[in-house]
TORLOTOR-371857 format. One record per atom (N, C-alpha, C): x, y, z. Coordinates in steps of 0.2 Angstrom, whole numbers, plus 5000, padded with zeros to 4 digits. Atoms other than C-alpha are relative to their C-alpha. Layout:
XYZ/...
END
This chain:
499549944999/476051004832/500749984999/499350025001/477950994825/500450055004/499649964995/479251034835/500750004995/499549985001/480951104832/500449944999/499750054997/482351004829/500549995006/499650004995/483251064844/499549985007/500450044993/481651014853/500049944999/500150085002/481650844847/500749975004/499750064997/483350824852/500250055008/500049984994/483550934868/499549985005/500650034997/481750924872/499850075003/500549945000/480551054880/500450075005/499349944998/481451234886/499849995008/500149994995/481951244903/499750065003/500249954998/480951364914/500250045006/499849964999/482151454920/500550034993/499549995006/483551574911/500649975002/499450024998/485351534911/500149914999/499750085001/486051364913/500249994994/499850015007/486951284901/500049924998/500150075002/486951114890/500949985001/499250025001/488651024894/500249964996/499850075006/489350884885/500049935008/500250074992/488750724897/500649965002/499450035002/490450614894/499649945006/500250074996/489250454900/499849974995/500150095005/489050364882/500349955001/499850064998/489450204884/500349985007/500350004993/489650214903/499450015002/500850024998/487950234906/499649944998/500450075002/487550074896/500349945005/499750074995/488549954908/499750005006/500450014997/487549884920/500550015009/499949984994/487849914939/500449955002/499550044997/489249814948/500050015007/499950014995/489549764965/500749995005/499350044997/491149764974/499949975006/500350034994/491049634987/500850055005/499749954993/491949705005/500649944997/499150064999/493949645003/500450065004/499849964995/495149705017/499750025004/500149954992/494949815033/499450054996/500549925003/493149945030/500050025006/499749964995/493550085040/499050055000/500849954999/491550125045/499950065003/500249964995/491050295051/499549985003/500450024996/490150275066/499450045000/500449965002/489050425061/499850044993/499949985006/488350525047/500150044997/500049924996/488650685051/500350025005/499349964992/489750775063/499550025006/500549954993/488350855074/499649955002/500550035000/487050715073/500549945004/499450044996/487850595089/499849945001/500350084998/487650415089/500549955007/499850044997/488050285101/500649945000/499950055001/489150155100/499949925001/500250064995/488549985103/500649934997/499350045001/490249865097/500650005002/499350014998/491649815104/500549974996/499750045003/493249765097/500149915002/500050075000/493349585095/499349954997/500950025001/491249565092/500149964991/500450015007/490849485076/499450034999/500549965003/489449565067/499849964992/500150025004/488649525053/499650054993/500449925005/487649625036/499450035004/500749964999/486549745041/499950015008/499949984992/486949735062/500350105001/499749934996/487049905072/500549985001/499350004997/488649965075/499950055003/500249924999/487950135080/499050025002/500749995001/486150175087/500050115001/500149954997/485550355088/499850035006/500150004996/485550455103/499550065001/500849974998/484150575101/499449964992/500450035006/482650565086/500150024993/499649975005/483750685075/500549974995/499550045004/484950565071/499949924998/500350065002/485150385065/500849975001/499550034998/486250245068/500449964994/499750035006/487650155056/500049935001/499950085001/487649965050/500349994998/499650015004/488749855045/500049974992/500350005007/489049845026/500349944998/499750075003/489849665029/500149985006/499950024995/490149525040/500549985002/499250004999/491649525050/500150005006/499649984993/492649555065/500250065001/499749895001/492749745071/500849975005/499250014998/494849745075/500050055004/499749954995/494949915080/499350065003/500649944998/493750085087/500450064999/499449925001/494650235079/499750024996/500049975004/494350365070/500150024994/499850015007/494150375050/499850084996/499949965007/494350505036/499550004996/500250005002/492850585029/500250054995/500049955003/492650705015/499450075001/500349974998/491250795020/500150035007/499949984991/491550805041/500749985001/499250024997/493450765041/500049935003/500050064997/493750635056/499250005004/500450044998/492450535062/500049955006/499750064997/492350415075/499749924996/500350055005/492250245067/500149955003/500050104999/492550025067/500450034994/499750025007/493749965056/499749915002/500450075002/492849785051/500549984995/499650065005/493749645044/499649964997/500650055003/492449555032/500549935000/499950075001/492449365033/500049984994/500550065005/491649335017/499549974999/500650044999/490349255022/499250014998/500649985003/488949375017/499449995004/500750004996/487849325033/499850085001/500349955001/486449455034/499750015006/500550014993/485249495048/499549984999/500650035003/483749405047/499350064999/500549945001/482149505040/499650005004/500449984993/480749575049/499549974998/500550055003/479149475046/499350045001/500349954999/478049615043/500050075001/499849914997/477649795049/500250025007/499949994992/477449765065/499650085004/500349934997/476349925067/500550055000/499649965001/477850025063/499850044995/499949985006/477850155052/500450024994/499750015006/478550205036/500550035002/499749955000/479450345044/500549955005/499450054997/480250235058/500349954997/499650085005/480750075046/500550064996/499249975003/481850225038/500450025005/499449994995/482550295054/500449945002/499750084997/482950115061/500649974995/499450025005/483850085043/500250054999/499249965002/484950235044/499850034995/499949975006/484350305028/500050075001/499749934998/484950465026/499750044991/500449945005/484450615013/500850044997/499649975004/485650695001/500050075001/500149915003/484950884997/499349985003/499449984994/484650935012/500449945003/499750034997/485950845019/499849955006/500150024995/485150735033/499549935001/500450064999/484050575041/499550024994/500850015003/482650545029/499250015004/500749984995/481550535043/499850075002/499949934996/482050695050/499750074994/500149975006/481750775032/499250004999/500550005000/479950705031/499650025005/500149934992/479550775049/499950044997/500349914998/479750945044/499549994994/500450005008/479050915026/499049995003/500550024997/477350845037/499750075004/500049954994/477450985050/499850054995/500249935004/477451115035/499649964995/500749985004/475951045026/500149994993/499950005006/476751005009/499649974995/500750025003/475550964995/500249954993/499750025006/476850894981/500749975004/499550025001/478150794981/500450004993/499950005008/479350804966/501049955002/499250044999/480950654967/500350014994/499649955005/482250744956/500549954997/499650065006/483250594942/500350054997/499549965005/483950754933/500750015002/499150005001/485750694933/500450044994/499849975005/486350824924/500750034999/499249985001/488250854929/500349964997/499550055006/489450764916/500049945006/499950084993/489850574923/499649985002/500550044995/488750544934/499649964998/500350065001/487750384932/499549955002/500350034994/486950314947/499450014998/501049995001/485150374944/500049994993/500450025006/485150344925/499949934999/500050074998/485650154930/499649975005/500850024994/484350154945/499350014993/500750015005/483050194930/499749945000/499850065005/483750074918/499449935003/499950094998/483849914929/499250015006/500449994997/482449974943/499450044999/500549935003/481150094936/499449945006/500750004996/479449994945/500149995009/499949994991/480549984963/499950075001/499949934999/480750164960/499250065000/500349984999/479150204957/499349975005/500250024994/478550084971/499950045007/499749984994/479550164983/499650085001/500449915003/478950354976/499349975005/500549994996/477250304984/499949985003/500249994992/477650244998/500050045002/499749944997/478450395003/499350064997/500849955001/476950514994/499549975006/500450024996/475950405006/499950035005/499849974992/476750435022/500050065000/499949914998/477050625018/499250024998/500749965001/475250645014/499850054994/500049945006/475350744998/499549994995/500750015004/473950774985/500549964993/499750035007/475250744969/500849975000/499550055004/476750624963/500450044996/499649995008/478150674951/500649975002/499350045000/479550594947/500350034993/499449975004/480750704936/500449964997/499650045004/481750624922/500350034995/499849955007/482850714907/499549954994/500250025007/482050694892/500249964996/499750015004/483450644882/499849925000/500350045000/483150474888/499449954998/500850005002/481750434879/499649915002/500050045000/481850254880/499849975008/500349994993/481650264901/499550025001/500549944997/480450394901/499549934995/500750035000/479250274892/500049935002/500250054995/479650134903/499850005006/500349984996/479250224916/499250045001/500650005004/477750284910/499549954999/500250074999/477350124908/499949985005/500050014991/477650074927/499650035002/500349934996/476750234933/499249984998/500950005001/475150184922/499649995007/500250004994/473750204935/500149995007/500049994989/474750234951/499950085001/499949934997/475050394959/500550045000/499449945001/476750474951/499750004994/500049965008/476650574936/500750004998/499450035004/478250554925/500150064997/500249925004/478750734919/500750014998/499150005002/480350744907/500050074997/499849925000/481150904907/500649984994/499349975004/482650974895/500550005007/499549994996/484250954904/500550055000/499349985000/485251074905/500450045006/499549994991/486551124921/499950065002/500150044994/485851164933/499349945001/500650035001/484151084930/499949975007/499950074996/484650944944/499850045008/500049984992/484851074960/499050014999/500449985001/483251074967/499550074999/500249925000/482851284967/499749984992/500150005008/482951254948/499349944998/500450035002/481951094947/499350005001/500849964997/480251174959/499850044994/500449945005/480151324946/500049954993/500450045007/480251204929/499549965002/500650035000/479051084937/499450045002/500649985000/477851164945/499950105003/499949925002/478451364941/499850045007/500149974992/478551404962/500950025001/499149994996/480151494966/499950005009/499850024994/481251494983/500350075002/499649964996/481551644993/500850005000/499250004997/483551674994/500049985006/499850034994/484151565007/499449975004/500750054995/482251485011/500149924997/499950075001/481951315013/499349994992/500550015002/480751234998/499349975002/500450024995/479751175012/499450045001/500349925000/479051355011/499550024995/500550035005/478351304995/499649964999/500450045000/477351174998/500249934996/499850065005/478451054990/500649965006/499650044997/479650934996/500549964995/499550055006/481250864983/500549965004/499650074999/482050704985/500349974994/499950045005/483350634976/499849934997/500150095001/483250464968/500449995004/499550024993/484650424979/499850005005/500350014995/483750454991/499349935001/500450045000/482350354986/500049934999/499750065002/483350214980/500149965007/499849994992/484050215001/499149965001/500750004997/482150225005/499849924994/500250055003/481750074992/500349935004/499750074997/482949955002/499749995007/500350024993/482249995018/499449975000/500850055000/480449965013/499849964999/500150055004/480449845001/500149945001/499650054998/481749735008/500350005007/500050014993/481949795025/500949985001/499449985000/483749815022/500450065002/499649924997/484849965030/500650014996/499649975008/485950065020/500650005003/499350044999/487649985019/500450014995/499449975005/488250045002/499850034998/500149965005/488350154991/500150004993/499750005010/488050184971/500450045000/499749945003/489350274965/500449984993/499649995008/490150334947/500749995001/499149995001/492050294945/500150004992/500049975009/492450374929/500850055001/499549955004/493750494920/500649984997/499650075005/494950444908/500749985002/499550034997/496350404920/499849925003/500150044999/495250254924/499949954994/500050075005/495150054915/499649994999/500850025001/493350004921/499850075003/500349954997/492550134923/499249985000/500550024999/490750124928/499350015006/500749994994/489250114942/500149955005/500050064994/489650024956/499750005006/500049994994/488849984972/500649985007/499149984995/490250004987/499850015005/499950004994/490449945005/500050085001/500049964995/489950075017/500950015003/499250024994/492050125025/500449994996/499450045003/493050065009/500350084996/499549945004/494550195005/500150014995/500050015006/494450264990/500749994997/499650035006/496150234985/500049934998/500250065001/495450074988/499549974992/500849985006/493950104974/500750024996/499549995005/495450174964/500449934997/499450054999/496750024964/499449944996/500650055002/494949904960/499650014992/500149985006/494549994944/500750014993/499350015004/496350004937/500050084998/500049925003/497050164934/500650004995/499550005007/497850174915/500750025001/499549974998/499050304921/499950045006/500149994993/499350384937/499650065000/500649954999/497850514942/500550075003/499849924998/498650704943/499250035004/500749974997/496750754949/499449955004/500650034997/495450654959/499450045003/500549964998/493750724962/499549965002/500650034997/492350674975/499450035000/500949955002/490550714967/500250014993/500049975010/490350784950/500550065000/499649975000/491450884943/499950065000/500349924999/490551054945/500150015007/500249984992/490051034964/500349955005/499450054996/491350904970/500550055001/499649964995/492850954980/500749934999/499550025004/494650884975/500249985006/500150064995/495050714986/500950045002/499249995001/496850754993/500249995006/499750024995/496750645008/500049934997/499750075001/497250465004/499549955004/500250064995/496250375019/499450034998/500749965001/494550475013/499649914998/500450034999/493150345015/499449994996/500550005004/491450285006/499650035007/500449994995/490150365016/499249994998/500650015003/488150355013/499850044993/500249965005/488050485002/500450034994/499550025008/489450454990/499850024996/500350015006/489050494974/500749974994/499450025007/490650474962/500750015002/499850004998/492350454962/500650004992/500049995007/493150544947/501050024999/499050025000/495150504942/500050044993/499849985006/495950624928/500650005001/499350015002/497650594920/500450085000/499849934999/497850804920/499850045004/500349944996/497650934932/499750054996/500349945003/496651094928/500550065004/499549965000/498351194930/500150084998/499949945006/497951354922/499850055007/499849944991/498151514937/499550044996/500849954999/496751634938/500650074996/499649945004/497151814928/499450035004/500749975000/496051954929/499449994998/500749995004/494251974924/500050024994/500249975006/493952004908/499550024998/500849965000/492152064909/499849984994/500550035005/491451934896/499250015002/500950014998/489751934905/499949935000/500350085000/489851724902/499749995008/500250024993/489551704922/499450035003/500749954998/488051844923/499749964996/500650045006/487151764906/499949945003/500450084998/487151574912/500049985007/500150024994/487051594931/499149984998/500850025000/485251524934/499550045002/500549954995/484551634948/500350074997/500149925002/485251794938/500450045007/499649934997/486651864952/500650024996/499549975002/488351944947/500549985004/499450054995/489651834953/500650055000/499549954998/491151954950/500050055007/500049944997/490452084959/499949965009/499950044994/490051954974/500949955003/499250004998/491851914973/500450045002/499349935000/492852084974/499550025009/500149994993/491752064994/500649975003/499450034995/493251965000/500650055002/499949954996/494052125000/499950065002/500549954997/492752235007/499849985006/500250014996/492252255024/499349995003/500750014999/490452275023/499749994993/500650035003/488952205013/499550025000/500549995000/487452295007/499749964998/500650074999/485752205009/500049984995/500550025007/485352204990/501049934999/499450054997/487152094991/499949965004/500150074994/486851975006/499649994996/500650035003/485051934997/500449954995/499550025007/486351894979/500249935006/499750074996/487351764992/499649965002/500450064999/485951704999/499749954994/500150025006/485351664982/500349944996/499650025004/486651584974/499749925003/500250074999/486351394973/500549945001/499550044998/488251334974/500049974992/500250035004/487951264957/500649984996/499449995005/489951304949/499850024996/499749995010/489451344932/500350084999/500049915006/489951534932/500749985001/499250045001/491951444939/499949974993/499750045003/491651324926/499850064993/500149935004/491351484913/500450034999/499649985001/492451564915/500850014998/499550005005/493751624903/500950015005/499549974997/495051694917/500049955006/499950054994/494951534929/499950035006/500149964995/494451654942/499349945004/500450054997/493651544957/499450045003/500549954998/492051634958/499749965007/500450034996/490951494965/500350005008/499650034994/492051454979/500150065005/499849934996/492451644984/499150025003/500649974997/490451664985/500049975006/500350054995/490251524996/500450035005/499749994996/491551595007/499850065001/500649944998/490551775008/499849975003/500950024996/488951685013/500249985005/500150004990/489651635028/500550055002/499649944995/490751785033/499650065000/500649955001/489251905029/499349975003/500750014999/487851775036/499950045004/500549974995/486651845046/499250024996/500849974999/484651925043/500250034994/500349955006/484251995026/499450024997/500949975000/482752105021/499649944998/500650035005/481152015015/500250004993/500049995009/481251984996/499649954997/500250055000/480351884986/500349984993/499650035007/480851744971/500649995001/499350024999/482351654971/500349974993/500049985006/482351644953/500050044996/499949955004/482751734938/499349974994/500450035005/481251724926/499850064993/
END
């Protein structure tokens, strides 16, 4: 059978409507191999990884410590405890600067240098998979929380599929197409431990298409295990995963339900990257991969980065050409513009993106193009969910619309009149949350 040539080079249609193809701005950034910054200076560790979720302190100032030592144990089963991401002497016990939870309580660590580690465990020790992840701290991206605590529920509701989501589909981002690259059979190592432990009948490991050169080394690795290798057409949003359930396995998500509900369970790589060091290596998550990119940067690139280390620090390490008018933490669709100076790496870092010009252009009126209705994914009506910020009240068939929405930016990034849609929905959803009817589908199809 011959295919199109937009199938050859986009690859098979996404199964949902909307979303749109961006331009990737990762050629030759994503061929550079993964870097390491060793700890230099003070790392200003959160003691936690989440605001809600309370951990212990077990370090005093003056202690040496070493890689991979508690600094923080968990104080119920909900939460998890922080390691150190280098060896050193904690100086101080204060409070450090996140981006996601603000302040923190935290260590500032003085690394030695020295790179001593914790020694490893010398087997299972009848442990399970799920405790060897709470004990190393690894934490969950989307949803936001413990890995272990994520596989609990996914356990508890009975889920039948697993689906680990590679579709890095926001511009920049790089960290999973260089987790492929350089690790493709840890990554599909690690995939079945975790299908193992969650008890699931099927495997999949999401991949873009475009790639082709991955996807059949991956394919390769997978020959006779227990993931299936399934390369989609990229285009934004593909990556969240509402969008990725209905392409892979054509299951929508209630407005505002969990996918848990579907019988499925999605994990980023990033996630399972976290979970390959626990398992494999019995290592606890102490950096982070992340992208530094945009073109106010020198090296730009994929780096792995101490747990605690400030980003203007990560800034100052990469050389910035000229001086950065914008800095963005995360991708630039669903990132949120850095504009505190002491803001720290935390677990779930993903990028850290420097541009020489602001996006200075002031919002006008609507102009009723329809671009933000045509390429929304789940098919609501953003304007119309924006002209609730000055309205008093919310009819249901509206709350359902807010619960819907995926956060995803593209109808902002659409839009001709700079009008900040995405951001104003998100600010309805929680001043309208509460109970909304039954419905079903949370896709547009």
């Amino acid at each position: 059978m011959k295919h199109s040539i937009l199938t050859h080079l986009l690859g098979p249609r996404s199964a949902f409507d909307g979303g749109l193809y961006l331009p990737d701005r990762k050629a030759g950034l994503a061929r550079r191999p993964i870097q390491t910054f060793h700890a230099e200076g003070p790392l200003h560790v959160p003691l936690t990884v989440r605001r809600d979720l309370l951990t212990e302190t077990i370090v005093r100032v003056g202690d040496r410590v070493v890689l991979g030592q508690a600094l923080s144990r968990a104080t119920n089963d909900q939460s998890v405890g922080v390691h150190a991401p280098a060896s050193g002497v904690i100086t101080k016990i204060e409070r450090v600067w996140t981006v996601e939870d603000g302040f923190l309580p935290g260590a500032i660590l003085a690394p030695d240098g020295s790179n001593e580690r914790m020694p490893q465990h010398q087997g299972w020790d009848d442990e399970s998979i799920i405790v060897q992840l709470a004990e190393c701290g690894v934490v969950c991206d989307i949803p936001r929380a413990p890995l272990h605590v994520v596989m609990r529920e996914a356990i508890a509701a009975g889920v039948t599929d697993l689906i680990v989501n590679a579709m890095e589909t926001e511009p920049y981002l790089t960290a999973d197409l260089r987790t492929l690259v350089e690790f493709p059979g840890r990554m599909i190592d690690a995939t079945c431990e975790l299908a193992d432990a969650l008890g699931v009948s099927r495997a999949i490991l999401a991949v873009p298409f475009r790639h082709r050169r991955v996807v059949r080394r991956l394919q390769s690795e997978a020959a006779g295990r227990y993931v299936e290798i399934v390369a989609l057409s990229n285009p934004y949003p593909q990556c969240h995963p509402v969008m990725l359930l209905k392409a892979v396995l054509d299951r929508e998500v209630a407005p505002g339900a969990s996918i848990l509900s579907e019988d499925a369970v999605v994990l980023p790589l990033s996630t399972v990257r976290r979970a390959s060091d626990a398992l494999l290596s019995d290592l606890p998550t102490t950096h982070a991969l992340m992208t530094i990119a945009g073109d106010a940067v020198e090296h730009a690139g994929t780096y792995r980065v101490p747990i605690g280390t400030p980003m203007s620090r990560l800034a100052r390490r990469v050389g910035v050409a000229v001086p950065a008018a914008q800095a963005v933490y995360g991708g630039p669709l669903t990132g949120s513009a850095l504009g505190y100076d002491d803001a720290v790496v935390t677990p779930d870092s993903k990028a850290l993106l420097l541009f020489a010009k602001a996006d200075a252009a002031r919002p006008v009126p609507c102009v009723r193009c329809g671009w933000c209705i045509e390429d929304c994914p789940v098919g609501i009506d953003p304007p119309s969910l924006m002209r609730l910020e000055s309205e008093m009240v919310c009819t249901d068939q509206k709350r359902i619309a807010l619960k819907a929405c995926i956060e995803c930016g593209l109808c902002s990034h659409v839009c001709p009149s700079r009008l900040p849609l995405s951001e104003t929905i998100i600010r309805n959803r929680i001043r309208f949350a509460g109970p909304e009817p039954s419905t079903e589908g949370g896709t547009r199809h």
